[in-house]
C-alpha positions as CSV (number, residue, x, y, z in Angstrom):
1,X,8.6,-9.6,-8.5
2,X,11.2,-7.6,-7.5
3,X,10.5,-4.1,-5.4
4,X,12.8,-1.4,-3.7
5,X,11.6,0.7,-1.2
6,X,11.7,2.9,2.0
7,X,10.6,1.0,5.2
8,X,8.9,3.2,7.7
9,X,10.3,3.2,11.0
10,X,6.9,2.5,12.4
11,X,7.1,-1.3,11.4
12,X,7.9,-3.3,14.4
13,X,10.1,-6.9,13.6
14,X,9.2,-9.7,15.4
15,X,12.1,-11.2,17.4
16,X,13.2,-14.4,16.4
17,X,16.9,-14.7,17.8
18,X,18.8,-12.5,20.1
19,X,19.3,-9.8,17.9
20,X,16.8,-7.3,18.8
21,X,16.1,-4.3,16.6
22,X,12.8,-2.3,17.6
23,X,12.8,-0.2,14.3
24,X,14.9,0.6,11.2
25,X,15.2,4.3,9.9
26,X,13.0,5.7,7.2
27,X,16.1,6.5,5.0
28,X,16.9,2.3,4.9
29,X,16.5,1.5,1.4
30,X,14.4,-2.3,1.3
31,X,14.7,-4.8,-1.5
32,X,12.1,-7.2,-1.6
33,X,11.8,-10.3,-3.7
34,X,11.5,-14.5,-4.3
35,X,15.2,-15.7,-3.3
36,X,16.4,-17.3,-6.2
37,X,18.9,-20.4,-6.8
38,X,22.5,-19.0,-7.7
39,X,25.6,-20.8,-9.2
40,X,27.0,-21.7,-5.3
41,X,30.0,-19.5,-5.8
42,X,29.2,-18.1,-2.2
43,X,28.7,-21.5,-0.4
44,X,31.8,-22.7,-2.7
45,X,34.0,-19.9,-0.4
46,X,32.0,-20.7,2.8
47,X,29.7,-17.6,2.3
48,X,26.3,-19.0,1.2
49,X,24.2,-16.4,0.3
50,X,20.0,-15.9,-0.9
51,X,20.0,-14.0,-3.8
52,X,17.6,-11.8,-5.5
53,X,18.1,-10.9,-9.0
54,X,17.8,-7.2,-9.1
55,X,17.4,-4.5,-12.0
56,X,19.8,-2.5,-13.8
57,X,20.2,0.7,-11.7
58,X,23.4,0.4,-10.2
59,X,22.6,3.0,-7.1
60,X,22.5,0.5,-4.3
61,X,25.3,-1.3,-5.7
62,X,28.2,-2.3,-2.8
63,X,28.4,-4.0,0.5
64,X,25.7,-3.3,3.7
65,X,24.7,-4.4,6.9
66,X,21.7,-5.4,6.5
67,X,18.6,-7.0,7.7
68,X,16.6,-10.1,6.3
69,X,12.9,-10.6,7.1
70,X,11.2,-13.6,6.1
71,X,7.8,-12.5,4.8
72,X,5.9,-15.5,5.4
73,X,6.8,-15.1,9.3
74,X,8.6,-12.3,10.3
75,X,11.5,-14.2,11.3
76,X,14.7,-11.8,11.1
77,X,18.4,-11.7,10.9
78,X,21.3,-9.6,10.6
79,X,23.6,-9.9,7.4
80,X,26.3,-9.1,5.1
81,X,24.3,-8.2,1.7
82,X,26.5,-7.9,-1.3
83,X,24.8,-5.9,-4.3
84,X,26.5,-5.8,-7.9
85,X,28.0,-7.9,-10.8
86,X,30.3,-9.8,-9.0
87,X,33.1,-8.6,-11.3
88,X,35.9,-10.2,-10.1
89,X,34.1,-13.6,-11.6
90,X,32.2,-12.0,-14.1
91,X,33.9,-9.0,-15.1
92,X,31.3,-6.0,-15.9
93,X,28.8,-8.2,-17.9
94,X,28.1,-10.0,-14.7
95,X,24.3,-10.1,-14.2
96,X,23.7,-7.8,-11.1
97,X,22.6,-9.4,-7.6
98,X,21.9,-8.8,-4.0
99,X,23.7,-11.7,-2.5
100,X,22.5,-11.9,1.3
101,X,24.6,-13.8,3.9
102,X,22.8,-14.5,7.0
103,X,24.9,-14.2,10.6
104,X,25.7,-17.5,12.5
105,X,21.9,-19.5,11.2
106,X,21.4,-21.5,7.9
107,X,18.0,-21.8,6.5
108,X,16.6,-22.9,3.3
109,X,15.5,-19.6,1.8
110,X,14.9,-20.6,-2.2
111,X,11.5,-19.8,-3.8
112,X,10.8,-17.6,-0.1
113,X,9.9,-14.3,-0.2
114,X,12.1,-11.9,1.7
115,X,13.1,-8.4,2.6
116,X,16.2,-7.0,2.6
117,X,16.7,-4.1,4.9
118,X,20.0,-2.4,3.8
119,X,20.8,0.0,6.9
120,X,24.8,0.7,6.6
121,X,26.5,1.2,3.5
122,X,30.2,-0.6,4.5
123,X,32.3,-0.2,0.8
124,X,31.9,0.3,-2.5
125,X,31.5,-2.9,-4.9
126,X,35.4,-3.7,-6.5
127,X,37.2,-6.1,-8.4
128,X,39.3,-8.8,-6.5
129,X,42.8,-10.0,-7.9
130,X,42.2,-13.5,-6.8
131,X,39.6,-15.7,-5.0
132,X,42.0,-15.4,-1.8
133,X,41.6,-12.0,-1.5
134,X,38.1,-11.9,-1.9
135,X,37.8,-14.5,0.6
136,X,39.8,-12.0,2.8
137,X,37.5,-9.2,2.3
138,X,34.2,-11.4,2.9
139,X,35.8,-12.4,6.5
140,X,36.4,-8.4,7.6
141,X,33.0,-7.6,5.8
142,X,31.4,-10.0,8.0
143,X,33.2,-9.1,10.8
144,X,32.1,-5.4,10.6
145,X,28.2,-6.5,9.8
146,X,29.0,-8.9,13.4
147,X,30.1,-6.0,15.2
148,X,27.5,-3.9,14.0
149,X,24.6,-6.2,14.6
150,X,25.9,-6.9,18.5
151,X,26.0,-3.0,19.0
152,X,22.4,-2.7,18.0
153,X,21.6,-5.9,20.3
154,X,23.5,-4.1,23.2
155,X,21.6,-0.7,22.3
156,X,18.1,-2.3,22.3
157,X,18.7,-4.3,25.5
158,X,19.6,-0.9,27.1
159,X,15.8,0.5,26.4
């Protein structure tokens, strides 16, 4: 089962790598579901992703930084979270998913349950002439999730 809600900034994560975040905001939306097997495009183009099938409403559609907490332990980690039809494969008939791509750790995520913490909205969701391109975009989206995950690392260390 599939649920979106608002996380209150009261929930504490539990640390589980040196990325240190001591609350999100009430306004973060959170997507929380069973991480289903995909079609390995992602891990085809060096991205591998946990994806969670999600419904039709198209609001949250477009690239974040995010957060992903294992539910079973609280583990956490910064990502690059991908939410939409993946059109430039699929066109607009695609079947819409939240595509998660952990930071620097792989870990077998399928049949886990997980929470996605989307915090900063980076670009809207568009259709890529080529694979290359694509590819292209996915390196400065991960970039700016990288750079956005050290600056709350280097904020929480300062507390």
């Amino acid at each position: 089962m599939l649920q979106t809600t608002r996380q209150s900034p009261a929930r504490r994560l539990t640390a589980s790598r040196p990325f240190a975040i001591e609350s999100l905001q009430s306004h973060d939306q959170v997507v929380t579901g069973v991480v289903q097997h995909g079609d390995a495009r992602g891990r085809l183009l060096g991205f591998p992703t946990a994806n969670l099938t999600m419904a039709t409403n198209a609001r949250l559609d477009g690239v974040w930084s995010a957060v992903v907490v294992t539910e079973d332990d609280g583990r956490h980690w910064p990502a690059a979270v991908s939410i939409g039809r993946r059109t430039t494969f699929y066109g607009r008939h695609g079947q819409r998913l939240l595509e998660a791509h952990l930071l620097d750790v792989e870990i077998e995520l399928y049949d886990r349950e997980i929470s996605v913490h989307l915090v900063n909205r980076l670009r809207s969701q568009r259709r890529f002439r080529d694979v290359e391109d694509l590819v292209g975009q996915l390196a400065r989206d991960i970039e700016d999730v990288r750079n956005w995950a050290t600056s709350i690392s280097l904020e929480a260390g300062a507390r």
